[in-house]
NUDOPA-210036 format. One record per residue (C-alpha): residue in one letter; x negated, y, z negated. Coordinates in steps of 0.5 Angstrom, whole numbers, padded with zeros to 4 digits, always signed. Layout:
<recs>
AXYZ
...
</recs>
This chain:
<recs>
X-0137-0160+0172
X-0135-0160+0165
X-0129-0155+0164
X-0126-0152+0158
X-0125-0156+0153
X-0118-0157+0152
X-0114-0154+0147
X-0108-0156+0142
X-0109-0163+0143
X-0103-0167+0143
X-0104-0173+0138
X-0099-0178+0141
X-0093-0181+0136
X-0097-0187+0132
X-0091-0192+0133
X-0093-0192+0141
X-0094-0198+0144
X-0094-0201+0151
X-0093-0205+0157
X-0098-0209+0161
X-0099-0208+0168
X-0097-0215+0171
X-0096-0217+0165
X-0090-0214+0159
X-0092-0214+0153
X-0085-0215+0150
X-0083-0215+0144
X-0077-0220+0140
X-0070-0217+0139
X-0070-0217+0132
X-0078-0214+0131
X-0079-0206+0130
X-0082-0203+0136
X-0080-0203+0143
X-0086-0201+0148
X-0086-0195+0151
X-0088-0193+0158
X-0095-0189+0157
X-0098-0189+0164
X-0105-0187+0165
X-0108-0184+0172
X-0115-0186+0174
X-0119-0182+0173
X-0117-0181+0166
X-0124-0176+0165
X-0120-0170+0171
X-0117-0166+0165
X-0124-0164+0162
X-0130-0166+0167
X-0131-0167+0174
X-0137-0171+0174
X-0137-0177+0167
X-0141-0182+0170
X-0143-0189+0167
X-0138-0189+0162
X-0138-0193+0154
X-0132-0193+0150
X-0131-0195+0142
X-0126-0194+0138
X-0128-0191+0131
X-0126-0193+0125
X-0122-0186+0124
X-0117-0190+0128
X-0119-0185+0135
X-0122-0188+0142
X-0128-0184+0145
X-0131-0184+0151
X-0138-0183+0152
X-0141-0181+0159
X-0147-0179+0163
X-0145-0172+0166
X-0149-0170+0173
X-0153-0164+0172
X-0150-0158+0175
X-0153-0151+0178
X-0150-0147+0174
X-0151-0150+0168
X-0158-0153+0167
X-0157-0154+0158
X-0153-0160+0161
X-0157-0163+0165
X-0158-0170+0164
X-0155-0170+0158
X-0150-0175+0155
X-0143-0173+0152
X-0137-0174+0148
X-0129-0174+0150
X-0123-0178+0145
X-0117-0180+0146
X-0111-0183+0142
X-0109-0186+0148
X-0113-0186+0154
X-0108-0181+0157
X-0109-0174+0153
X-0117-0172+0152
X-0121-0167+0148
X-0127-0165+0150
X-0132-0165+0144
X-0139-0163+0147
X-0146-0166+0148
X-0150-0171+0144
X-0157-0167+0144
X-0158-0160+0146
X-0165-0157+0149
X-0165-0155+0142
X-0164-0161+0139
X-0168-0167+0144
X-0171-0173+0141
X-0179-0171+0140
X-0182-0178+0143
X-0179-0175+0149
X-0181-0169+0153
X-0178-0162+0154
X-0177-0165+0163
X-0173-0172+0160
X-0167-0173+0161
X-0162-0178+0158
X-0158-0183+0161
X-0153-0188+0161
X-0150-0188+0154
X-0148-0195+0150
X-0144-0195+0143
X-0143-0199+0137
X-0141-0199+0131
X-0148-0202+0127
X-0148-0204+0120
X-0143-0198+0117
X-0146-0192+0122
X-0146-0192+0129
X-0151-0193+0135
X-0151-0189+0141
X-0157-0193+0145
X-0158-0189+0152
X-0164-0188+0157
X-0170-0183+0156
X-0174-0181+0163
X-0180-0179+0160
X-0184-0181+0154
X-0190-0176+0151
X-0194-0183+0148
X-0194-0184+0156
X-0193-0176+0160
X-0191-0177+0167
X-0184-0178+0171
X-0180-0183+0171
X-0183-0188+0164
X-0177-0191+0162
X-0175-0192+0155
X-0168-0194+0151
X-0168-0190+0145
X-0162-0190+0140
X-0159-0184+0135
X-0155-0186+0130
X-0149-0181+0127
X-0144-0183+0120
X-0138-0181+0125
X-0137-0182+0133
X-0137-0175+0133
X-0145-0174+0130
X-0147-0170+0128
X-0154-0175+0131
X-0160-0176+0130
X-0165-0180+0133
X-0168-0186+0131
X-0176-0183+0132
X-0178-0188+0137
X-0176-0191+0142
X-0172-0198+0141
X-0176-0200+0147
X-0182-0197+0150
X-0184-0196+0158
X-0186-0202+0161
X-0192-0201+0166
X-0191-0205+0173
X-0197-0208+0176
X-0196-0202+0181
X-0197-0197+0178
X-0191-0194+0175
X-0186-0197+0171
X-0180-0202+0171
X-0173-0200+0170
X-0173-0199+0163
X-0165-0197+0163
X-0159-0198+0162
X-0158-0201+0155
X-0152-0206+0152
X-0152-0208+0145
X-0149-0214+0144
X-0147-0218+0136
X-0147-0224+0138
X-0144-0230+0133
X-0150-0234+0133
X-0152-0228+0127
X-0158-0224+0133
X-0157-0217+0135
X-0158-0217+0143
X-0161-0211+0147
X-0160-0212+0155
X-0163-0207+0159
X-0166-0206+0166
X-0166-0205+0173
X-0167-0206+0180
X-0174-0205+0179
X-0176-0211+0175
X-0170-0214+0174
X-0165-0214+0168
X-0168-0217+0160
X-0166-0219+0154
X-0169-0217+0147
X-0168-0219+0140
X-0167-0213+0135
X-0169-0212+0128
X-0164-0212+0122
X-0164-0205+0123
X-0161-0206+0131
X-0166-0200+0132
X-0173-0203+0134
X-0174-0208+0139
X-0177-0216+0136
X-0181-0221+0139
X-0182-0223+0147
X-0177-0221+0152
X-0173-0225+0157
X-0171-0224+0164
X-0164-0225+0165
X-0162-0222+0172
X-0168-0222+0178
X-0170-0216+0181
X-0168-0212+0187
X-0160-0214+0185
X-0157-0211+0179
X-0156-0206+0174
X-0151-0203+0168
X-0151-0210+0164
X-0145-0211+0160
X-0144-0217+0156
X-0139-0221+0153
X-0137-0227+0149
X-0131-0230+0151
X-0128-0237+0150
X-0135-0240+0148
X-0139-0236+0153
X-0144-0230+0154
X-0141-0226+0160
X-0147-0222+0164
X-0143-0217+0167
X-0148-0212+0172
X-0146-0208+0178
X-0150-0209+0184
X-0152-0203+0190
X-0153-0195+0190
X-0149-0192+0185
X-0150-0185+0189
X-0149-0185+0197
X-0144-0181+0196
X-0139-0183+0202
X-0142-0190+0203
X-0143-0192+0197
X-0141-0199+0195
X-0144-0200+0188
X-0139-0206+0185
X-0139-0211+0179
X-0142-0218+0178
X-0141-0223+0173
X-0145-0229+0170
X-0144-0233+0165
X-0148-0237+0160
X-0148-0241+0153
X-0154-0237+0150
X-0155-0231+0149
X-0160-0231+0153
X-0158-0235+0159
X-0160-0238+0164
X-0153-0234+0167
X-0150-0237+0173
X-0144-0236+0176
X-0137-0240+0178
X-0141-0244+0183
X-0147-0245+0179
X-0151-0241+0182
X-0156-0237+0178
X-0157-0229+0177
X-0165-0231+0177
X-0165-0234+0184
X-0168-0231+0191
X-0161-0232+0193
X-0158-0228+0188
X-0151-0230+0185
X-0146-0227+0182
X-0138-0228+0181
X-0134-0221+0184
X-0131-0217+0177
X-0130-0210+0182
X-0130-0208+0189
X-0128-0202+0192
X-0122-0205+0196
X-0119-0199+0201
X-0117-0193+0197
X-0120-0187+0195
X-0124-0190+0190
X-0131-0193+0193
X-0138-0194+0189
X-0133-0197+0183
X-0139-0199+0178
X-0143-0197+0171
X-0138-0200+0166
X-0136-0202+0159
X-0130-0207+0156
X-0125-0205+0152
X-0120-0210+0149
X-0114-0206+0147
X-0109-0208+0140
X-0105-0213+0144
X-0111-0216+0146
X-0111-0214+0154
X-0118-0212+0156
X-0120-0206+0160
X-0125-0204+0164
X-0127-0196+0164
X-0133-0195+0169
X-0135-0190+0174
X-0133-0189+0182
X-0133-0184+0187
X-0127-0182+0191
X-0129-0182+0199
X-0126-0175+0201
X-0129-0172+0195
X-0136-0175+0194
X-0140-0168+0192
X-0140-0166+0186
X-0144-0159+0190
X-0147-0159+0196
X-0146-0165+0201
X-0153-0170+0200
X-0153-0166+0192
X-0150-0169+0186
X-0145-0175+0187
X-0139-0174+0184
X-0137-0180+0179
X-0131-0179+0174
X-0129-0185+0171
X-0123-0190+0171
X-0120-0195+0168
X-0117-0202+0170
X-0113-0208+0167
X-0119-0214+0166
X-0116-0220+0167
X-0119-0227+0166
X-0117-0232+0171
X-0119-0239+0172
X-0125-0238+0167
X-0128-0231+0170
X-0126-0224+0168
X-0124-0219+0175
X-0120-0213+0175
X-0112-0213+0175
X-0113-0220+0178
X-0117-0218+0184
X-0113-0213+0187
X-0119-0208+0185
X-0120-0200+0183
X-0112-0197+0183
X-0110-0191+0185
X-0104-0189+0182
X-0100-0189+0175
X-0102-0195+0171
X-0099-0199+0164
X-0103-0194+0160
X-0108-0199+0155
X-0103-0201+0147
X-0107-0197+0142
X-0102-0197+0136
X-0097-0200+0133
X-0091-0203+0131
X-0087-0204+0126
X-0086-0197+0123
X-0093-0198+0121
X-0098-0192+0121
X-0104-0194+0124
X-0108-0189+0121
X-0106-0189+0114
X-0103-0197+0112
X-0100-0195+0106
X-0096-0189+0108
X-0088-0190+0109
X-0085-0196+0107
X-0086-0201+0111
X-0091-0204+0108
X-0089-0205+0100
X-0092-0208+0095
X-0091-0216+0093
X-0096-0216+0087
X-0102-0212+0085
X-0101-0205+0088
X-0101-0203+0095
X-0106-0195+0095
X-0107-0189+0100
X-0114-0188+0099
X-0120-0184+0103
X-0125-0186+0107
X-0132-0185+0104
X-0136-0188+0111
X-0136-0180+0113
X-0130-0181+0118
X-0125-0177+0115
X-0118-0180+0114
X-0113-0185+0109
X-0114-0191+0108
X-0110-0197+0106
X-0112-0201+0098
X-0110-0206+0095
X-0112-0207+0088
X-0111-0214+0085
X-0106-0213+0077
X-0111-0211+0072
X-0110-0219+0069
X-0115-0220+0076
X-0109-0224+0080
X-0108-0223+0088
X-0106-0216+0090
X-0101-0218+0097
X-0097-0213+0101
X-0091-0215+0107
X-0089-0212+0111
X-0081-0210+0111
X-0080-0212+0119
X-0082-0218+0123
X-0087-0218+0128
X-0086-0221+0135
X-0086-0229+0136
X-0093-0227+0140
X-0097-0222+0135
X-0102-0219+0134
X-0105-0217+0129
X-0112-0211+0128
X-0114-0207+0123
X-0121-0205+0120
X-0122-0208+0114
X-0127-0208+0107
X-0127-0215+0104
X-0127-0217+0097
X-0135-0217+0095
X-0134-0225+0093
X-0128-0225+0094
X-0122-0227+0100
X-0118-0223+0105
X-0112-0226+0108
X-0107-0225+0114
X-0101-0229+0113
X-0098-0229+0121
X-0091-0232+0122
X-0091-0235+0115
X-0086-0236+0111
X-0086-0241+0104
X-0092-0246+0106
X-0090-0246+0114
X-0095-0241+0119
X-0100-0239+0119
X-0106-0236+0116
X-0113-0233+0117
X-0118-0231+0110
X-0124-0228+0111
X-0128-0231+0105
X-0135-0227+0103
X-0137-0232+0097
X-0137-0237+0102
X-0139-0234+0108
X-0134-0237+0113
X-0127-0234+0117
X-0122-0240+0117
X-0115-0241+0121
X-0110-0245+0118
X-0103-0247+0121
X-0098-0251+0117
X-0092-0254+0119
X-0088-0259+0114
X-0094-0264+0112
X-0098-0262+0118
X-0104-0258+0118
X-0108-0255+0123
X-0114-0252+0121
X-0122-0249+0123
X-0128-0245+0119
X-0133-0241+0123
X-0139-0239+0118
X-0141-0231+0118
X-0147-0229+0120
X-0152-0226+0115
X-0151-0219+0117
X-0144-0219+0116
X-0143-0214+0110
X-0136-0215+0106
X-0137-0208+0104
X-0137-0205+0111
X-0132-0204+0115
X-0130-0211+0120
X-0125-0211+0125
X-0121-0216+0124
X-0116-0219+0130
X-0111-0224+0129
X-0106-0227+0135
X-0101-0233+0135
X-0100-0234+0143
X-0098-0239+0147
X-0099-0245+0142
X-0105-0242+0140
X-0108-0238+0134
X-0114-0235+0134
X-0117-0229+0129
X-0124-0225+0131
X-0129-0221+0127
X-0133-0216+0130
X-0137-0210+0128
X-0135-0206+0135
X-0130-0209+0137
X-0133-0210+0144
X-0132-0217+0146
X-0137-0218+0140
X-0136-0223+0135
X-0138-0224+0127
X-0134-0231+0127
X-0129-0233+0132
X-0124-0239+0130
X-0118-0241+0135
X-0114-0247+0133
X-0107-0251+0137
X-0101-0249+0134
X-0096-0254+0132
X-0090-0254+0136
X-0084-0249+0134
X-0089-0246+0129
X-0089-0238+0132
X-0083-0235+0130
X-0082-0227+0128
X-0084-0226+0121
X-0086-0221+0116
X-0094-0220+0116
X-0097-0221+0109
X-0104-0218+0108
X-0107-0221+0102
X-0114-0219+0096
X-0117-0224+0091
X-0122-0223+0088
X-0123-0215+0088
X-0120-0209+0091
X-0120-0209+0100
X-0118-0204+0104
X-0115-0204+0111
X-0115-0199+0116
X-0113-0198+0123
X-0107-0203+0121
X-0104-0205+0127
X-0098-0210+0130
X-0095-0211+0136
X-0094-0216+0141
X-0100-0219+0144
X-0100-0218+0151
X-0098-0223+0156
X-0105-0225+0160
X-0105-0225+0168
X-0107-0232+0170
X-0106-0232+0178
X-0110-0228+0182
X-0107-0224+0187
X-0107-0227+0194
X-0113-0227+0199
X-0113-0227+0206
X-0113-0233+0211
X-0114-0234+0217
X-0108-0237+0222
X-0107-0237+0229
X-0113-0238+0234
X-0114-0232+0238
X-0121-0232+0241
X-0127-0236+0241
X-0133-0236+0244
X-0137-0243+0242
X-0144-0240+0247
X-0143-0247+0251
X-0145-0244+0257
X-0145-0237+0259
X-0141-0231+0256
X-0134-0231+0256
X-0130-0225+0259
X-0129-0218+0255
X-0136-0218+0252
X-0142-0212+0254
X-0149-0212+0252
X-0151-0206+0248
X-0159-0205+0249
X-0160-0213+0252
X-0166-0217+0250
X-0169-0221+0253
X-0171-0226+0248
X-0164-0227+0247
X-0161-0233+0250
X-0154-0237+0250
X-0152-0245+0251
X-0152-0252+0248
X-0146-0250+0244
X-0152-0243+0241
X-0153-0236+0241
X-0160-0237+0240
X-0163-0229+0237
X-0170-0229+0235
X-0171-0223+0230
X-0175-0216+0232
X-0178-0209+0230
X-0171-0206+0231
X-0164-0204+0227
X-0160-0199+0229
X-0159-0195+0222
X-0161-0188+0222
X-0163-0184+0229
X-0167-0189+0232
X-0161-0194+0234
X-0166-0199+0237
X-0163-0206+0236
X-0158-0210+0241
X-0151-0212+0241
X-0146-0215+0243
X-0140-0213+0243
X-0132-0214+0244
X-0125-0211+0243
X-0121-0214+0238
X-0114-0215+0239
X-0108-0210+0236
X-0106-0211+0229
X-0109-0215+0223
X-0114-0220+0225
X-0120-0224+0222
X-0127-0224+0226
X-0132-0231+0224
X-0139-0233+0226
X-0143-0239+0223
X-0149-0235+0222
X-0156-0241+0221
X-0162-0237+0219
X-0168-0238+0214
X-0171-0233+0211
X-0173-0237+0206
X-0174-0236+0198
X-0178-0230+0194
X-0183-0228+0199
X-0182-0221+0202
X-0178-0220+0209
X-0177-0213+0209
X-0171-0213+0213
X-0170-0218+0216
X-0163-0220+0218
X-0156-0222+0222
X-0149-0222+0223
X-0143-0218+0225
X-0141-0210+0226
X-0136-0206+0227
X-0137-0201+0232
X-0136-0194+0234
X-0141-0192+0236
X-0148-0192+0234
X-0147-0188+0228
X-0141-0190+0226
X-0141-0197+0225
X-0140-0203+0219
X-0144-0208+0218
X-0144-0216+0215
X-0151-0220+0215
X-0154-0224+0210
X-0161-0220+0210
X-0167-0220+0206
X-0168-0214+0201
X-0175-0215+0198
X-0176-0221+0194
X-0168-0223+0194
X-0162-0226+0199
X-0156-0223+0199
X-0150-0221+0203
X-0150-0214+0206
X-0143-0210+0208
X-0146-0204+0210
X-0143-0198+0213
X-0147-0192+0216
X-0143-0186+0218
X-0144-0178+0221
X-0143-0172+0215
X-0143-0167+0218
X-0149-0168+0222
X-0152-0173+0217
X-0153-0179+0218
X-0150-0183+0211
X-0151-0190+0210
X-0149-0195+0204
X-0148-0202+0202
X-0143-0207+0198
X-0147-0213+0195
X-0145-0220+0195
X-0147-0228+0197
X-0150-0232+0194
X-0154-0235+0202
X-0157-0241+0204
X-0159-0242+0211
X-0152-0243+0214
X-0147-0238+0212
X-0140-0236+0215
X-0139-0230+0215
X-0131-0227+0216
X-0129-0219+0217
X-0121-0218+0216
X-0118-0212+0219
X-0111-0208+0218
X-0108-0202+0218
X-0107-0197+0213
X-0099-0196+0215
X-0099-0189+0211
X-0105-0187+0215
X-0107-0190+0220
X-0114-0192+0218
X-0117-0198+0220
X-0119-0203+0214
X-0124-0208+0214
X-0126-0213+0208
X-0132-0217+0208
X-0132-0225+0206
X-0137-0230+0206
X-0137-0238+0205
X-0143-0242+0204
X-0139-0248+0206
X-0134-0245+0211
X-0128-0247+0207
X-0129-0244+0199
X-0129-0236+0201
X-0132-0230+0197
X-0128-0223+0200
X-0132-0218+0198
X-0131-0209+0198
X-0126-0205+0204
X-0130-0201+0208
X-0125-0196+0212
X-0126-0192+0219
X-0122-0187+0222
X-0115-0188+0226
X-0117-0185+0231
X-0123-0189+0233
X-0122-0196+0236
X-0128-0200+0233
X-0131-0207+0237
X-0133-0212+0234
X-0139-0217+0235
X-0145-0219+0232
X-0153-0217+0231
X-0159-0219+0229
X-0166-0215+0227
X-0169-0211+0222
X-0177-0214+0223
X-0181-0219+0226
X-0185-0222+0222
X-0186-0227+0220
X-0183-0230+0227
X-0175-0232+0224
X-0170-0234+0228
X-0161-0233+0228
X-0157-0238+0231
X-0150-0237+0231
X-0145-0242+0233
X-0139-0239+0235
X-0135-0232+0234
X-0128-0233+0233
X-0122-0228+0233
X-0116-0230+0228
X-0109-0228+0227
X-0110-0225+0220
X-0104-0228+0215
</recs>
């Protein structure tokens, strides 16, 4: 439930700035502005919700980060009921609840009076800002479930909003008879000059569209970026010269056994085809997609619904929604699920993004994201103080006329037009970065001057009569220089962020509408050797008067790039390799009799049977695992082949309790699509739950690996599901737990339906030390 809005806000200290988990944000010695120790605490919506599900984040251009959620309905207070809602933050650590986006009052009139409104997505579009979001019911086609993205635009990140009139796009009848999911929209402003709008669902699969110049109706055909069956809450990126497609895979809301995750695939357009680090596609029957987020054994499950965000350094974040497994509800048992959200450190390792370098969903106190600046510098008010001061022209405080209330920074050229240049006092860190909103000269240039002094350093201009955004480093008589051209919705006179790096060799500078791994132009050079040094930072105007807000410098944040270490498989302890009869310690539950053993085979013809929920009609074959950690192992060959519906056919490995308490590893068909599944079904009181992680991709012969340990501090027992497609390069997926006081077998099984007539032909189980 939403709770009292919290009172007295702090605003935390403007000269704050932090460290990064994994990697210390430090600054030089002789730089202004040491990093504090701000940590952040998942989930970061405790003080004012209980429940803030499919989180989207934004910096405004009044210099605050607002949260925008989806907040599950409550009994004792249907207004709320899926409504979307508003919190900010200065620091993602202190929140202030501002209220809801529509009211009953207030509802969009295209939609009717039992819609609901879903899964927000922000964005800063052409001076004002965009909340895209999922509407439930439409009055141009009445009746449940019609699903549409419609938009609201407001003058601050606060509102007041009114909506656009219609939706952006339309329900989209299925040939069934109802209607694809038409959900869970994501704006991307692409280099290549487009606006992009995905959405979609499990039911038809994730799209892609192009939108108007107003970013408000959808144009032209559609294209299918992501199959059915497999994913939904699409976020995309561009990053290093790719489209990232990242999406989150399972059901959001089973409540202790959800296993809701995050994928990625990635692309050279916009609108792809996807593929993932294997180069397998999103669009395939046997589905891909590389692992963002995974539940990984704490209290956090059904990790999921995301947004990226970069903070000031340049270290990306990962906001989204999870479930905490001892405290699923937000009511009753099998009512509301209770969703608050969290935030990660993203990471880009080897090429791909992973959240805190796979170690997954955290649990206790994080390096809260740097979200202000250093060098005495007020972030919100540039041209206050005395650390910046005038070298030419003249350096202003004015005010923002774009409707968020605050100063703003101006730099007004000399009354005989030369330049207007301000520098700032103290140098910035040898590795900086340097962020502010800013409004260009109309004809004219803005420059950044990092680590320059005389002719050496290096420069980025954003020049609006020659429509470009270029990088220059010079040393002595070498220069190094590169020009990006700026798309034609790139308005001089509307706020842009700006973000210059000088890091590791390299310079780079991005424009971006929303700051929200969008891009105007990016630009990235090679620096010459021993040019990043601390210097003062120079902003300059030609042409006219720029201003600047939001003005921060910092030591650009030091990347992870080693992965954290995942599990191997050491001694051998057991193997079965069915070359004859079953060795010792294995029992048959529930036998079949069509199921044989020999010529170096288990040989398992498929049948009507499974034993999720009550029926518990299928067999198993079953032995106890040794004491401490291990890793179990099957070469699984089993063809259910491509595109067709096989309902749920299916094979692999258990954990079990007992029949109603179990883990289960197969490749398995769900609908038209092959994944990977590592389900867990379990007893709540009498009600039997069941959920599911979703990985892969398959192919007809799969190794399948299940990793057990022992949480010391409880007891429980771990389990965490890998697959390989080739047996030696592994995808290690989401932890399951079990209780301590059981002691789970180990075995294999096979089922889910007999027709068409399949069979699963396993050629070994094997049991290894785990190291």
């Amino acid at each position: 439930m939403l709770r009292t809005p919290l009172i007295g806000l702090v605003t935390v200290a403007v000269s704050l700035a932090v460290s990064l988990a994994g990697s210390p944000a430090v600054a030089e010695p002789d730089a202004v502005g040491t990093p504090d120790d701000a940590t952040t605490q998942n989930p970061i919506s405790a003080s004012f919700s209980d429940t803030y599900a499919d989180p989207a984040v934004l910096r405004g251009k009044d210099g605050w980060w607002y949260l925008y959620a989806t907040s599950d309905p409550l009994h004792e207070a249907p207004s709320e009921f899926g409504l979307m809602h508003v919190a900010r933050s200065r620091d993602f650590v202190d929140w202030e609840y501002l209220g809801t986006v529509f009211d009953d009052a207030d509802r969009p009139e295209w939609t009717t009076d039992s819609s609901f409104y879903w899964a927000p997505d922000i964005r800063y579009v052409d001076g004002q800002y965009v909340l895209y979001y999922t509407a439930t019911d439409t009055v141009a086609e009445p009746g449940q479930w019609n699903y549409a993205i419609g938009a609201a635009t407001a003058p601050t990140p606060a509102g007041p909003w009114t909506d656009s009139g219609g939706p952006v796009v339309p329900p989209r009848p299925s040939p069934n008879g109802d209607y694809f999911n038409t959900i869970d929209p994501a704006l991307l402003a692409a280099s290549d000059g487009t606006r992009y709008l995905y959405f979609g669902g499990y039911h038809g699969g994730l799209w892609v569209t192009e939108l108007d110049e107003s970013g408000l109706r959808a144009v032209g055909e559609p294209t299918q970026v992501a199959r059915p069956d497999r994913y939904e809450g699409s976020f995309v990126v561009e990053h290093d010269g790719w489209y990232y497609l990242t999406a989150s895979s399972a059901n959001c809301c089973a409540g202790p056994v959800t296993g809701y995750s995050v994928y990625a695939g990635r692309s050279k357009s916009p609108l792809g085809p996807f593929v993932d680090h294997e180069g397998v596609s999103l669009l395939d029957s046997r589905v891909g997609g590389t692992q963002v987020l995974a539940q990984n054994g704490n209290r956090w499950i059904g990790v999921g619904h995301h947004a990226i965000v970069t903070d000031v350094s340049g270290q990306d974040y990962i906001v989204y929604h999870a479930i905490d497994r001892n405290e699923a509800w937000l009511d009753d048992p099998g009512g509301v699920n209770r969703r608050p959200t969290l935030i990660d450190r993203l990471d880009w390792i080897d090429g791909w993004p992973v959240t805190r370098a796979g170690a997954g969903p955290s649990d206790t106190p994080q390096p809260a994201p740097v979200t202000a600046g250093g060098l005495d510098i007020v972030s919100d008010d540039p041209a206050s103080g005395s650390a910046l001061r005038a070298v030419a022209g003249a350096w202003e405080a004015g005010t923002d006329d774009d409707g968020d209330a605050g100063a703003v920074g101006r730099l007004i050229p000399s009354a005989d037009g030369g330049d207007a240049v301000v520098r700032s006092r103290a140098s910035a860190p040898r590795e900086s970065r340097i962020e502010a909103d800013v409004r260009v000269p109309a004809g004219g240039q803005l420059t950044v001057d990092a680590a320059r002094a005389g002719t050496t350093g290096v420069q980025v201009t954003v020049d609006d009569a020659a429509r470009t955004l270029t990088v220059e480093a010079t040393l002595g008589s070498r220069t190094v220089r590169d020009t990006a051209s700026l798309p034609s919705r790139f308005d001089a006179g509307t706020w842009t962020s700006l973000a210059v790096e000088v890091r590791s060799g390299r310079a780079t500078a991005r424009l971006a509408e929303s700051r929200l791994g969008d891009a105007d132009a990016s630009v990235e050079i090679e620096l010459p050797n021993g040019l990043a040094r601390p210097r003062p930072v120079q902003l300059t105007a030609s042409g006219g008067e720029a201003q600047v807000d939001n003005l921060t410098v910092v030591a650009a944040s030091r990347p992870v790039t080693e992965p954290v270490t995942e599990p191997s498989a050491g001694d051998l302890l057991f193997s079965e390799e069915f070359d004859g009869a079953l060795g010792e310690g294995w029992d048959w539950l529930r036998p079949s009799s069509s199921v044989s053993v020999g010529d170096g085979v288990l040989t398992w013809p498929l049948e009507s049977v499974d034993i999720v929920g009550s029926a518990n009609t299928g067999p198993l074959l079953l032995r106890t695992p040794p004491e401490g950690d291990w890793i179990a192992e099957t070469k699984l060959h089993l063809d259910l082949g491509t595109g067709t519906i096989r309902n749920y056919q299916q094979a692999g490995m258990i954990v079990r309790d007992d029949d109603d308490n179990f883990l289960r590893l197969g490749d398995v068909a769900i609908w038209s699509s092959r994944q990977i599944e590592f389900g867990k079904e379990l007893d709540e009181n009498g009600t039997l739950r069941w959920g599911a992680h979703l990985g892969g991709p398959v192919a007809e012969t799969m190794w399948l690996r299940i990793h057990h340990t022992v949480d010391p501090s409880t007891g429980e027992h771990l389990y965490r599901s890998a697959s390989s497609r080739d047996g030696s390069t592994w995808r290690w997926g989401a932890t399951w737990t079990m209780p301590a006081d059981t002691s789970p077998a180990v075995g294999l099984y096979a089922g889910g339906g007999a027709t068409p007539a399949t069979v699963a032909t396993f050629d070994w189980f094997r049991l290894y030390e785990a190291r």
